[in-house]
N, CA, C and O atoms as a GROMACS GRO file, in nm:
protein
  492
    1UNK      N    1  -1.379   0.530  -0.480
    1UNK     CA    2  -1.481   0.544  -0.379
    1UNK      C    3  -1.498   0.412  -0.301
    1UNK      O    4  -1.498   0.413  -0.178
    2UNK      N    5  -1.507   0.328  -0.355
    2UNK     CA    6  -1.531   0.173  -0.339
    2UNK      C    7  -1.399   0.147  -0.202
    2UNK      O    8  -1.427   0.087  -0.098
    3UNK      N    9  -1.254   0.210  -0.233
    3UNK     CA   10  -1.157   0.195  -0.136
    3UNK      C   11  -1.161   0.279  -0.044
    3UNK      O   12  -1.077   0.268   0.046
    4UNK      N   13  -1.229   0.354  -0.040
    4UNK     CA   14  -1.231   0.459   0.088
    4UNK      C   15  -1.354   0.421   0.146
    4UNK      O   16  -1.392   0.503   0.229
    5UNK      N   17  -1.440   0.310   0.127
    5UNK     CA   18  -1.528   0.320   0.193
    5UNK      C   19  -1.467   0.131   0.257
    5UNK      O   20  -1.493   0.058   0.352
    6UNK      N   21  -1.397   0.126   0.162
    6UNK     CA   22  -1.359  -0.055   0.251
    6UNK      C   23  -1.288  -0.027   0.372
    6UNK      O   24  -1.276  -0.092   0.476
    7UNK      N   25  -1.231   0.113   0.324
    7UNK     CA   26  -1.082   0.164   0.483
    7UNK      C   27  -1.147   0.202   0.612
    7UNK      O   28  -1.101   0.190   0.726
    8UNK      N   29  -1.308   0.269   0.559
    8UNK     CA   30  -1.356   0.310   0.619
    8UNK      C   31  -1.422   0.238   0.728
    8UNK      O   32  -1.444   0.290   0.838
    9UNK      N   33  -1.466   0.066   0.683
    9UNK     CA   34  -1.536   0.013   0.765
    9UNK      C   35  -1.432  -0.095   0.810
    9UNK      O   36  -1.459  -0.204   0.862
   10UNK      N   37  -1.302  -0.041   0.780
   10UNK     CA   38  -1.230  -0.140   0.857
   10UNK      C   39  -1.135  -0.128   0.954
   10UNK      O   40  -1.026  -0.076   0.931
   11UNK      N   41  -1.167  -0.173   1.064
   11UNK     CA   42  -1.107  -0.141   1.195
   11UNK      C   43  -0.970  -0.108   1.184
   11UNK      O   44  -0.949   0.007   1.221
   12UNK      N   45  -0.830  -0.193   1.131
   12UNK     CA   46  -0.735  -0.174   1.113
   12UNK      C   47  -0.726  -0.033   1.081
   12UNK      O   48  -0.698   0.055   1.162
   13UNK      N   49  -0.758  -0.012   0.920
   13UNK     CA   50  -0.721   0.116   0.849
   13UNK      C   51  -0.762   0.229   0.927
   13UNK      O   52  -0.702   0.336   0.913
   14UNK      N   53  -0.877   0.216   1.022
   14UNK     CA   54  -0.918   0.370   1.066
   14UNK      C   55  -0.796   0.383   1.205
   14UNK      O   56  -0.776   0.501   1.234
   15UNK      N   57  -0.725   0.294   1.281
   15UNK     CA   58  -0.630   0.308   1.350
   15UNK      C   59  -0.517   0.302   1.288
   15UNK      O   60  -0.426   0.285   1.369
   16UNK      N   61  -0.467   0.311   1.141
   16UNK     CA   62  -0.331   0.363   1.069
   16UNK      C   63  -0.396   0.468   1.030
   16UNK      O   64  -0.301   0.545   1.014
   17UNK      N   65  -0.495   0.532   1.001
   17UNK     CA   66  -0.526   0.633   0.864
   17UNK      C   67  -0.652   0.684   0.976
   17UNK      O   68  -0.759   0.632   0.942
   18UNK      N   69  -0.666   0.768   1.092
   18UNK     CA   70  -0.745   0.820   1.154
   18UNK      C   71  -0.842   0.895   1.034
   18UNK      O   72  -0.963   0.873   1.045
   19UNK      N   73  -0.803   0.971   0.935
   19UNK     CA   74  -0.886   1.098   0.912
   19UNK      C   75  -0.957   1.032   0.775
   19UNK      O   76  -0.894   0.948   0.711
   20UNK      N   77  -1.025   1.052   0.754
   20UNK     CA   78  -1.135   1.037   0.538
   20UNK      C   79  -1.007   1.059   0.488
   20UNK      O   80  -0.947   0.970   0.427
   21UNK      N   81  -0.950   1.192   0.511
   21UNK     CA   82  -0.832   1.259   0.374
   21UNK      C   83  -0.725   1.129   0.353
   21UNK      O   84  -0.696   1.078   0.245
   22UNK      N   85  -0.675   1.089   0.488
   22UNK     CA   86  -0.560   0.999   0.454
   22UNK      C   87  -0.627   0.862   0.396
   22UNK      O   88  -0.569   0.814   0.298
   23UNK      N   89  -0.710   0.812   0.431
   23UNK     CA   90  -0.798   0.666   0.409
   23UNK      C   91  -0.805   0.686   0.272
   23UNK      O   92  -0.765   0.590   0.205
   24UNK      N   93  -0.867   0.831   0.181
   24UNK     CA   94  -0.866   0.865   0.080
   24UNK      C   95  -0.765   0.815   0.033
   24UNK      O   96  -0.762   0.698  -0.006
   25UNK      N   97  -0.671   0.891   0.030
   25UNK     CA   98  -0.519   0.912  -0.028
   25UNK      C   99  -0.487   0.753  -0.040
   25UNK      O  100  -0.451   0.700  -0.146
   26UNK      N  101  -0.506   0.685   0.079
   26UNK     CA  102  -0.446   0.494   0.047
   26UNK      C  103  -0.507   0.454  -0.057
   26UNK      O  104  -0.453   0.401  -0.154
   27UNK      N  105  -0.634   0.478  -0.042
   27UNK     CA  106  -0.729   0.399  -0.147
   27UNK      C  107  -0.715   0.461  -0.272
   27UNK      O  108  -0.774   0.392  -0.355
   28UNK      N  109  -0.642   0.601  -0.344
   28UNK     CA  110  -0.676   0.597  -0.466
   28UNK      C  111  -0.509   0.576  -0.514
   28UNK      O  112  -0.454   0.625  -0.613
   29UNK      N  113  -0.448   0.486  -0.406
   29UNK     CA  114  -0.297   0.425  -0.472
   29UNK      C  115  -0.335   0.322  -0.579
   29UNK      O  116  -0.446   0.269  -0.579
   30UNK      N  117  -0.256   0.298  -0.655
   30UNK     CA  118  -0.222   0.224  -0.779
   30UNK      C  119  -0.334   0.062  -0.739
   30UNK      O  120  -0.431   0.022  -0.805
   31UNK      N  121  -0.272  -0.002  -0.609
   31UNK     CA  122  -0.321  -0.110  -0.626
   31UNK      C  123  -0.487  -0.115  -0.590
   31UNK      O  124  -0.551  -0.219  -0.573
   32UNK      N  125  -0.534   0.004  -0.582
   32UNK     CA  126  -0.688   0.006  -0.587
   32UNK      C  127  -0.709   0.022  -0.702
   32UNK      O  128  -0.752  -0.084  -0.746
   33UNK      N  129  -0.702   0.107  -0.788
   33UNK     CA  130  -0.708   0.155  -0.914
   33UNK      C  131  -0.658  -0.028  -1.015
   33UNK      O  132  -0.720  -0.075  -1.110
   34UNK      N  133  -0.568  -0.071  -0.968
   34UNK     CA  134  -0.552  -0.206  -1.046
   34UNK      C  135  -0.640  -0.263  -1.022
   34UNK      O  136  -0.717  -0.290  -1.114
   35UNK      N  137  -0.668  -0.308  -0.886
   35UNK     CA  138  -0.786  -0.410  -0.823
   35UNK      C  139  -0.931  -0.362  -0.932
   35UNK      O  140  -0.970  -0.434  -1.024
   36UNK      N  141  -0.988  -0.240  -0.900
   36UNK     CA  142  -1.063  -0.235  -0.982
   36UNK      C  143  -1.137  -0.254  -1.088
   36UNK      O  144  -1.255  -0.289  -1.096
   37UNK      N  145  -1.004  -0.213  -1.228
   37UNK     CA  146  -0.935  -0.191  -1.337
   37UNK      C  147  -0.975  -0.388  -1.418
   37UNK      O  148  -1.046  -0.425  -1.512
   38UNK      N  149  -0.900  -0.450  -1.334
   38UNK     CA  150  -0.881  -0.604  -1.378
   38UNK      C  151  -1.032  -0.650  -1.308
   38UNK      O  152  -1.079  -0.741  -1.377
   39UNK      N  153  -1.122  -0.616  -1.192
   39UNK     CA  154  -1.263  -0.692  -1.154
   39UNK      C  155  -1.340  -0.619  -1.307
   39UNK      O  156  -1.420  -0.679  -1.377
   40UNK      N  157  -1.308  -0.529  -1.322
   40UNK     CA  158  -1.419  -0.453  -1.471
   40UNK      C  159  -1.388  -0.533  -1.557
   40UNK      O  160  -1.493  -0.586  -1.596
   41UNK      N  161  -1.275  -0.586  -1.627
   41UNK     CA  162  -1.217  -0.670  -1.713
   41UNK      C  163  -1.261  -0.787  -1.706
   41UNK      O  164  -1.314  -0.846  -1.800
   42UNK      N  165  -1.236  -0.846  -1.558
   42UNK     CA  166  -1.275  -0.983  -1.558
   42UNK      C  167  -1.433  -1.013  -1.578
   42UNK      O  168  -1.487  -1.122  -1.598
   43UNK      N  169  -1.487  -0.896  -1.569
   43UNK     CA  170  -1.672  -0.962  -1.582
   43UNK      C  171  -1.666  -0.825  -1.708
   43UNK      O  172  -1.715  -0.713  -1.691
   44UNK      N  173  -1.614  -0.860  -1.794
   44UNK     CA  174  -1.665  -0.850  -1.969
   44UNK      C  175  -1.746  -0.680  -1.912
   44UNK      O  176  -1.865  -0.646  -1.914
   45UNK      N  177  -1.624  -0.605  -1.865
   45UNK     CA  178  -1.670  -0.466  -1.839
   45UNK      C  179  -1.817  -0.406  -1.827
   45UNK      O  180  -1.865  -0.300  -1.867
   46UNK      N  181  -1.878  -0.530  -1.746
   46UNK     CA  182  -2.032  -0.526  -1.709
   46UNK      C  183  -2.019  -0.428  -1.620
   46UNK      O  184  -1.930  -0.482  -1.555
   47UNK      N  185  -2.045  -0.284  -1.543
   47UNK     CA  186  -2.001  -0.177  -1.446
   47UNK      C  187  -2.092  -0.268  -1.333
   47UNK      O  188  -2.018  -0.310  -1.244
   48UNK      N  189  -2.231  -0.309  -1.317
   48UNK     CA  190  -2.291  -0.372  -1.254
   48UNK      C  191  -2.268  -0.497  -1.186
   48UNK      O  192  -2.329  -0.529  -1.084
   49UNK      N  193  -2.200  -0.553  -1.228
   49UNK     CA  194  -2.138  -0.709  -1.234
   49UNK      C  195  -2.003  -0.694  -1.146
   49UNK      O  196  -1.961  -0.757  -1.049
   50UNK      N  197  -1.955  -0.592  -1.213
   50UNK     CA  198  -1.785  -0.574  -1.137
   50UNK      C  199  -1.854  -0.493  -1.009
   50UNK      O  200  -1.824  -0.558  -0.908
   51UNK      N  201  -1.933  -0.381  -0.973
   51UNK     CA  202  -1.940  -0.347  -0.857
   51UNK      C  203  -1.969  -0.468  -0.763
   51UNK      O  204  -1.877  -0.508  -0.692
   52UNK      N  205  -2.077  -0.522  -0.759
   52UNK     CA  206  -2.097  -0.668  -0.701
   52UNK      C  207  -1.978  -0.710  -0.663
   52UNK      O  208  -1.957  -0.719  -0.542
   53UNK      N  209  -1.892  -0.738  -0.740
   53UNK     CA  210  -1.752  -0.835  -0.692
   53UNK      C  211  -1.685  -0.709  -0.610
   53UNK      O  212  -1.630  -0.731  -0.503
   54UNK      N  213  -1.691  -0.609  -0.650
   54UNK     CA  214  -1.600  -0.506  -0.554
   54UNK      C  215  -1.700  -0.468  -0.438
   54UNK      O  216  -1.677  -0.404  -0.336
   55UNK      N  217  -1.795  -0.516  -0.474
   55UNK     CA  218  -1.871  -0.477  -0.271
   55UNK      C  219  -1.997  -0.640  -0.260
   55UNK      O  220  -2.116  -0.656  -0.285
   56UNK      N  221  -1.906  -0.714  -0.219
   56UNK     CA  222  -2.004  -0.828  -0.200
   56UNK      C  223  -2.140  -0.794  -0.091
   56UNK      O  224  -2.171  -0.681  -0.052
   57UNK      N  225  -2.209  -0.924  -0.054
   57UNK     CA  226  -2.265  -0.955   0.057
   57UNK      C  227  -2.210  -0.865   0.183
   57UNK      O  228  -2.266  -0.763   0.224
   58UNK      N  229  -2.042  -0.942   0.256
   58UNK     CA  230  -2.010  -0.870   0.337
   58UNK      C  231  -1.941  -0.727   0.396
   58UNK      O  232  -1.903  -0.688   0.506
   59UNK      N  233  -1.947  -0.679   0.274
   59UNK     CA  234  -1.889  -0.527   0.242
   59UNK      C  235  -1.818  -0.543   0.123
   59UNK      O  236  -1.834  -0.633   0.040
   60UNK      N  237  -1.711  -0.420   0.118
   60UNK     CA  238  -1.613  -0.384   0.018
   60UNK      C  239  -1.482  -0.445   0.004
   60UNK      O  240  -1.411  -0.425   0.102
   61UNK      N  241  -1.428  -0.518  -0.092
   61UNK     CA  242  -1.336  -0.556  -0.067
   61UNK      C  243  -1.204  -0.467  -0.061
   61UNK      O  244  -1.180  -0.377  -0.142
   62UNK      N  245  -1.112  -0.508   0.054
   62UNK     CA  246  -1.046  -0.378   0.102
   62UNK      C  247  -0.858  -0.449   0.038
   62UNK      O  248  -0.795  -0.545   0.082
   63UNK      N  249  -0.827  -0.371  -0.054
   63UNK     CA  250  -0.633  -0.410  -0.116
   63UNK      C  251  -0.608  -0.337  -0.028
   63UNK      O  252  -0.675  -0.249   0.027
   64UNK      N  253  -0.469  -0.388  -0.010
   64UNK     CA  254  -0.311  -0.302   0.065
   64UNK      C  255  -0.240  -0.341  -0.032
   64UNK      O  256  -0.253  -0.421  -0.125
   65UNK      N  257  -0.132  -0.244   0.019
   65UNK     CA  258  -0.037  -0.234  -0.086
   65UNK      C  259   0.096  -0.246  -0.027
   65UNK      O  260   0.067  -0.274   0.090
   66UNK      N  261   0.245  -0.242  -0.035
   66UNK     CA  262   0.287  -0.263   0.058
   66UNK      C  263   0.305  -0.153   0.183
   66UNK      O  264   0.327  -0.184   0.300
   67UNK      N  265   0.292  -0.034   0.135
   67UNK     CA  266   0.277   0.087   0.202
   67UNK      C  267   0.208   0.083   0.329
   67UNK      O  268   0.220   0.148   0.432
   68UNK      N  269   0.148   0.008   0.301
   68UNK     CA  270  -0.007  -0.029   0.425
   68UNK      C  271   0.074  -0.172   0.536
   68UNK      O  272   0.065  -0.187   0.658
   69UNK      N  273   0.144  -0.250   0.439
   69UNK     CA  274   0.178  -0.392   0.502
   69UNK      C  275   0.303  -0.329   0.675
   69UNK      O  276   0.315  -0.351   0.796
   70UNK      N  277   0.360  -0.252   0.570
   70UNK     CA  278   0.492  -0.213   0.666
   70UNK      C  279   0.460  -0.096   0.807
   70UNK      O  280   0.389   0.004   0.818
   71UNK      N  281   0.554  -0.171   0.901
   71UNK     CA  282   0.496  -0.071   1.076
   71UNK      C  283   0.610   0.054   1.041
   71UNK      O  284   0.699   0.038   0.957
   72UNK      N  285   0.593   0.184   1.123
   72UNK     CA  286   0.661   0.302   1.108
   72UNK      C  287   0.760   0.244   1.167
   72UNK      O  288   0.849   0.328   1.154
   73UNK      N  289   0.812   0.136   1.236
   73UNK     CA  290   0.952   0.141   1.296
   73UNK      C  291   0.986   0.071   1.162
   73UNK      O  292   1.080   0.129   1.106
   74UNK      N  293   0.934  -0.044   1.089
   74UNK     CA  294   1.008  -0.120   0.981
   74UNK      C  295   1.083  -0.001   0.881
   74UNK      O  296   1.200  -0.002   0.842
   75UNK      N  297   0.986   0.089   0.856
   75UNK     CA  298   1.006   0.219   0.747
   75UNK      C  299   1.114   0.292   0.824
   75UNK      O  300   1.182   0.369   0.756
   76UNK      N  301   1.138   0.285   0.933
   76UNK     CA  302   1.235   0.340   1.018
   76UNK      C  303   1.394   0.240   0.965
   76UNK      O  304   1.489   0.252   0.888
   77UNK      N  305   1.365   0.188   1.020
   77UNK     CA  306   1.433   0.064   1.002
   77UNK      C  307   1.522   0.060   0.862
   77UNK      O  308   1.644   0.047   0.848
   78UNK      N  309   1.395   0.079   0.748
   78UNK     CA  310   1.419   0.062   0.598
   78UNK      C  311   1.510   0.209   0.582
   78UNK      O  312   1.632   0.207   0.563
   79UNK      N  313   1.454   0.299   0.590
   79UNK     CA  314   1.533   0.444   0.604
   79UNK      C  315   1.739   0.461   0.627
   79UNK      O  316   1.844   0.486   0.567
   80UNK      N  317   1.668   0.417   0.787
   80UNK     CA  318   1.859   0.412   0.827
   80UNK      C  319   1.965   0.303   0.742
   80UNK      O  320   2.084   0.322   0.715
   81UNK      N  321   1.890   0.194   0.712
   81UNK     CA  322   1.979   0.108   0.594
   81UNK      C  323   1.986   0.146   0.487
   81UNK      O  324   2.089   0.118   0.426
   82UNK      N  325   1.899   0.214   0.429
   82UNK     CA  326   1.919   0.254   0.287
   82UNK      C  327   2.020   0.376   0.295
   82UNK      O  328   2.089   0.408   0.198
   83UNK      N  329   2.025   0.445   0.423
   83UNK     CA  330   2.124   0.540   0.399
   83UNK      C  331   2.271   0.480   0.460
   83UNK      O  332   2.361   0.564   0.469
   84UNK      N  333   2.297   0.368   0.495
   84UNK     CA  334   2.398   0.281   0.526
   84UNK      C  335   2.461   0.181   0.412
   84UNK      O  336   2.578   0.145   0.402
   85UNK      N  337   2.354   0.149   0.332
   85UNK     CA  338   2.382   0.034   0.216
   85UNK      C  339   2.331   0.109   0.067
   85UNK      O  340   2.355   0.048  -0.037
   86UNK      N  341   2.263   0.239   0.062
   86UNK     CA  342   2.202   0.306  -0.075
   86UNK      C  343   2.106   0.179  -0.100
   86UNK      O  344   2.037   0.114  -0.022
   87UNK      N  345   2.128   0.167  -0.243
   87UNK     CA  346   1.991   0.063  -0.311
   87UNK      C  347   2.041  -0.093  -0.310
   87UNK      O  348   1.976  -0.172  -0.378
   88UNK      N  349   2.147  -0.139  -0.240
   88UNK     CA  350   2.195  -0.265  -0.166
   88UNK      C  351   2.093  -0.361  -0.118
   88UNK      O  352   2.127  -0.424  -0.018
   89UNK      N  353   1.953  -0.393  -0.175
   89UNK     CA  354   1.880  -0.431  -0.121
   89UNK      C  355   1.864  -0.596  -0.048
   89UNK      O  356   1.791  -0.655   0.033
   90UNK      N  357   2.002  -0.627  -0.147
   90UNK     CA  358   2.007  -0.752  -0.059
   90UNK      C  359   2.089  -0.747   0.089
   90UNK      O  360   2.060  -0.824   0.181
   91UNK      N  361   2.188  -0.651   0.097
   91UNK     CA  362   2.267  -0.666   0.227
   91UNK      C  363   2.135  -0.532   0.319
   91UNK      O  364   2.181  -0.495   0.427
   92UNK      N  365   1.982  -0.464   0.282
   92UNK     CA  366   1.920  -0.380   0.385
   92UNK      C  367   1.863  -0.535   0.454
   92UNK      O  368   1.874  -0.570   0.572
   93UNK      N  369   1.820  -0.586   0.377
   93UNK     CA  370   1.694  -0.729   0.396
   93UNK      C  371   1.823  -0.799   0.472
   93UNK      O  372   1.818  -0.782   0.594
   94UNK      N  373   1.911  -0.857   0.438
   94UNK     CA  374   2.021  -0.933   0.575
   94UNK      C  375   2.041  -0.862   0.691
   94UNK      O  376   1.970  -0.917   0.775
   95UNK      N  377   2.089  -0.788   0.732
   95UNK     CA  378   2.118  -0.666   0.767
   95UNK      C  379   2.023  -0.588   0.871
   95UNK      O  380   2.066  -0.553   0.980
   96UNK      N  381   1.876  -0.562   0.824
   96UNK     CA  382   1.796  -0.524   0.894
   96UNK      C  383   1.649  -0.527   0.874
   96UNK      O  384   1.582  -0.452   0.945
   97UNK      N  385   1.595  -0.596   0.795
   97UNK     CA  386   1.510  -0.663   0.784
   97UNK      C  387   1.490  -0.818   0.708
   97UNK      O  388   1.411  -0.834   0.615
   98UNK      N  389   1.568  -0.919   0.759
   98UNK     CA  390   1.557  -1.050   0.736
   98UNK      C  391   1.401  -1.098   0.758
   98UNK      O  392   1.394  -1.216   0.723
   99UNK      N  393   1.297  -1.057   0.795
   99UNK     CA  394   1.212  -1.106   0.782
   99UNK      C  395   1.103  -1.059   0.600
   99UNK      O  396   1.015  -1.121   0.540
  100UNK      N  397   1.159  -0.953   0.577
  100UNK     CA  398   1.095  -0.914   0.508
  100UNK      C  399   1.156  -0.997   0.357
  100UNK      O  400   1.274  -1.028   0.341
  101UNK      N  401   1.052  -1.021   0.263
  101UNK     CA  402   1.125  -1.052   0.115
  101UNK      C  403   1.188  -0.926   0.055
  101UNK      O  404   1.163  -0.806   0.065
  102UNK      N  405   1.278  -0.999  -0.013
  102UNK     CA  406   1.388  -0.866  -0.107
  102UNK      C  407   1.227  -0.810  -0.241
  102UNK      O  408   1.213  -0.698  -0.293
  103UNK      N  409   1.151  -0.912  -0.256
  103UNK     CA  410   1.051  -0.833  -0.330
  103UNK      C  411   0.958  -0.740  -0.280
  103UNK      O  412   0.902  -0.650  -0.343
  104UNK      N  413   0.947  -0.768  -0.172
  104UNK     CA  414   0.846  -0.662  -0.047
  104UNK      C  415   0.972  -0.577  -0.039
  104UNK      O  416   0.937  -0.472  -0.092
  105UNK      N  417   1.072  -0.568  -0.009
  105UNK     CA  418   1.172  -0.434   0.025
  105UNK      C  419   1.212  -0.326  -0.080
  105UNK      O  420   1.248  -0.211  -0.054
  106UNK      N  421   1.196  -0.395  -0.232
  106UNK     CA  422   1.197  -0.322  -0.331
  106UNK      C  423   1.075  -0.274  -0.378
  106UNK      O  424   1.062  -0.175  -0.450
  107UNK      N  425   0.965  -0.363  -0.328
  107UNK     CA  426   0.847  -0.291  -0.403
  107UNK      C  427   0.821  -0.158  -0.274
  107UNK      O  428   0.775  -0.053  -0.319
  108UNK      N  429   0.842  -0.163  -0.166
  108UNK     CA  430   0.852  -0.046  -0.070
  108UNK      C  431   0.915   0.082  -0.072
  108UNK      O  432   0.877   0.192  -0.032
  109UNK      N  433   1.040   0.034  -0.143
  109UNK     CA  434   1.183   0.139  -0.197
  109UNK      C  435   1.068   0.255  -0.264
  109UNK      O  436   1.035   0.369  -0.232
  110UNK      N  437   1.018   0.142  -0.398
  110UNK     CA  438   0.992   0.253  -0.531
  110UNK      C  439   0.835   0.351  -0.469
  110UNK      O  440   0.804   0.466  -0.501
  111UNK      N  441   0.774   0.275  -0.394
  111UNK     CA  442   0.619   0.336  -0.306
  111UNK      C  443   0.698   0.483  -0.217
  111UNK      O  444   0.658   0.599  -0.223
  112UNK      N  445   0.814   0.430  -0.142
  112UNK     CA  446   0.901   0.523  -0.024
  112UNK      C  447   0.942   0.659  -0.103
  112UNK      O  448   0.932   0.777  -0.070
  113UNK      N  449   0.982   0.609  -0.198
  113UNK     CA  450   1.016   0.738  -0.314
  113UNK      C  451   0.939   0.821  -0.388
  113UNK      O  452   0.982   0.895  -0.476
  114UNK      N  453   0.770   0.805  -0.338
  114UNK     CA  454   0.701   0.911  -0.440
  114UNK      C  455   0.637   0.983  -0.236
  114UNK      O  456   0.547   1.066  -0.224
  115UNK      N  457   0.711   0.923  -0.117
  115UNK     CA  458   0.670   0.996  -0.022
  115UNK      C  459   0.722   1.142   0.017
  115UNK      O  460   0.825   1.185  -0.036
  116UNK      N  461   0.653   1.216   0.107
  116UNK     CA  462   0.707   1.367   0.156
  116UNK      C  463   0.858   1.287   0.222
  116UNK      O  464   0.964   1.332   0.178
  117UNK      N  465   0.864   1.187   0.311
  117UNK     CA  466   1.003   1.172   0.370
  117UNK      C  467   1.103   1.152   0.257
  117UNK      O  468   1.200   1.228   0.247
  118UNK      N  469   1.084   1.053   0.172
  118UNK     CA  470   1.185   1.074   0.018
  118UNK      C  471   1.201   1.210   0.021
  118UNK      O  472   1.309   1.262   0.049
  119UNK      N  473   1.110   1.266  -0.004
  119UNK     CA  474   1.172   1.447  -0.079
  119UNK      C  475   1.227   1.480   0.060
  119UNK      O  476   1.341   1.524   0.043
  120UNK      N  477   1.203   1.479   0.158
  120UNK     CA  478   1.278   1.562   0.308
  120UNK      C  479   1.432   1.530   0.267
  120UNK      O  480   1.515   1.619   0.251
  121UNK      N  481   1.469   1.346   0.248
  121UNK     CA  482   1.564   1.332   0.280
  121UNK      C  483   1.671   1.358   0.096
  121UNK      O  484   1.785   1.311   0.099
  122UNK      N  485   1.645   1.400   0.012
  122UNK     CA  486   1.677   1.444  -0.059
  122UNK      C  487   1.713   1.576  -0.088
  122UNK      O  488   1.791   1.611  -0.176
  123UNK      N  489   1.649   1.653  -0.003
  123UNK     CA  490   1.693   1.778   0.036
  123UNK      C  491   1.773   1.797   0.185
  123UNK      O  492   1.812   1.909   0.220
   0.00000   0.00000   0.00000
């Protein structure tokens, strides 16, 4: 709840993620659920204590993940190389995205693969 309401008041996310459903869907990815998970931990699983840190003074604090970091042409981009090089991730990152780290391109791969375009292009 806490991530759909940080997406919500934040200018960026409501111009990638127009609708609640999709803003939803970002926010209950893994690295919200971690973010969370470790603020409950870090304040001695006080529920009171950790909300505070997850919605300060100036709102909610809002994670991305890399899913969120990358533009539809990069994912474009990432797409046509992977079907040029397969899981080659060091010659996609030379090749066609040199700006990006080989750890941002793999942590994207395994996010790209639980998407509807993964299953399109597998069928």
């Amino acid at each position: 709840a806490v991530g759909t309401f940080a997406r919500a008041l934040d200018c960026s996310s409501s111009i990638r993620q127009p609708s609640l459903h999709m803003s939803a869907a970002a926010a209950s990815r893994d690295i919200t659920l971690f973010h969370a998970m470790d603020t409950l931990q870090r304040n001695g699983y006080d529920l009171a204590k950790a909300m505070s840190t997850l919605v300060p003074q100036g709102g909610p604090v809002l994670c991305r993940d890399e899913m969120e970091e990358w533009s539809a042409s990069e994912a474009m981009l990432f797409e046509e190389a992977l079907e040029k090089y397969g899981k080659d991730f060091n010659d996609i990152r030379q090749d066609f995205l040199p700006w990006k780290s080989l750890a941002s391109i793999v942590q994207f791969y395994y996010m790209w693969k639980t998407t509807d375009r993964y299953i399109q292009q597998v069928r």
